[in-house]
C-alpha positions in Angstrom: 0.0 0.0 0.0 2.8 2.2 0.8 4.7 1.7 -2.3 1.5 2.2 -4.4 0.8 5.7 -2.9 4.7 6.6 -2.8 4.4 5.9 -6.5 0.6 8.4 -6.7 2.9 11.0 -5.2 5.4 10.8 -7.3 3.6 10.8 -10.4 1.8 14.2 -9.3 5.0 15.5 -8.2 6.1 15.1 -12.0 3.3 16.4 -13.5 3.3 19.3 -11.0 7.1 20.3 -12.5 6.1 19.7 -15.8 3.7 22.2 -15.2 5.3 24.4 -14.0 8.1 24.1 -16.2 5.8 25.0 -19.2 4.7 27.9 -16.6 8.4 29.2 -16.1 9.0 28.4 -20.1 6.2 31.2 -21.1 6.8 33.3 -18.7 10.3 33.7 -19.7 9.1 34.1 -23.1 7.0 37.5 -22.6 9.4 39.0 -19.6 10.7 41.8 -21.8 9.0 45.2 -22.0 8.8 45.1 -25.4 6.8 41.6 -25.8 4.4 42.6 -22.9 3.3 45.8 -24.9 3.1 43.3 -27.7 0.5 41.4 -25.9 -1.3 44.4 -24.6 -1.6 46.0 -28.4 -2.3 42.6 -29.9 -5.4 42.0 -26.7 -7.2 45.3 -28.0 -6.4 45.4 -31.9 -7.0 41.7 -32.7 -4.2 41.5 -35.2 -1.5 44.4 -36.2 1.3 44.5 -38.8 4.8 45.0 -37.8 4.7 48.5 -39.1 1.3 49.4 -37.3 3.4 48.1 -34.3 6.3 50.0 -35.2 4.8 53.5 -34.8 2.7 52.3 -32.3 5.4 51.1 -30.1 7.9 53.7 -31.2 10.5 50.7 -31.5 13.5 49.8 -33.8 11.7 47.5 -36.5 14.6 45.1 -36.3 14.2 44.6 -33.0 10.4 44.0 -33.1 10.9 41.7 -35.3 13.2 40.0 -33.1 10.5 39.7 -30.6 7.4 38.9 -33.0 9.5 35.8 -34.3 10.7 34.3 -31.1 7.2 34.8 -29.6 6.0 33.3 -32.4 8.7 30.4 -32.2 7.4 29.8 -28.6 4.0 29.6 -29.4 2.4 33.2 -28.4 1.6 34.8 -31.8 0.2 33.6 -34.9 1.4 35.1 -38.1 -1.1 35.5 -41.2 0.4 37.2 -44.4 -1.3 38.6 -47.0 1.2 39.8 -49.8 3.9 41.6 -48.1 2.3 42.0 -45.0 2.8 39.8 -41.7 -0.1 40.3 -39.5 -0.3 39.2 -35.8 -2.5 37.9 -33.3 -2.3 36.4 -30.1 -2.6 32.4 -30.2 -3.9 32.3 -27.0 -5.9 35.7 -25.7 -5.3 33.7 -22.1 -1.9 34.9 -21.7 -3.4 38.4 -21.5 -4.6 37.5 -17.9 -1.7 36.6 -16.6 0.0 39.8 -17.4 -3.5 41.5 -15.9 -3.0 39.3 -12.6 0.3 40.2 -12.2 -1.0 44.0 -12.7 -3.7 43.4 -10.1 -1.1 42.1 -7.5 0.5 45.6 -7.7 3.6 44.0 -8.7 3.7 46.4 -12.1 2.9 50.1 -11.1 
């Protein structure tokens, strides 16, 4: 009996750090200023081109587009084009809470 719930513990102890491995693995993925005003635009415009993001953001366009492909890479943005334009959305409009929670804690002022 023992051995049987030693191995039930262990099994949600894995799945626990898996978790929040995947957790850790997205937050690193938006903790840069620039990608968390990303999200924000991209929560109230639905989808935006790098250039709309550009003036928008007041950024280098190189170094958007540094950010748009690695969040896309990890699974944040989607990308549609439609002849030279990229547009973005967010994959999952969930991640938008997070970054709302972590506003609500006070923990951003």
């Amino acid at each position: 009996m023992f051995i049987y719930l030693h191995e039930i513990i262990q099994q949600n102890m894995n799945l626990n750090t898996e978790h929040m491995d995947q957790a850790a693995y997205m937050l690193k993925a938006i903790s840069q200023g620039t990608r968390l005003c990303v999200i924000s635009l991209l929560s109230e415009s639905e989808e935006l081109t790098v250039s709309q993001m550009v003036e928008l953001l007041s950024c280098e366009q190189s170094l958007l587009s540094h950010h748009l492909t690695d969040m896309r890479a990890k699974g944040i943005l989607n990308c549609r084009r439609d002849g030279k334009n990229c547009y973005y959305s967010l994959k999952n409009k969930q991640i938008v809470q997070i970054i709302d929670c972590i506003q609500t804690c006070n923990c951003l002022k």
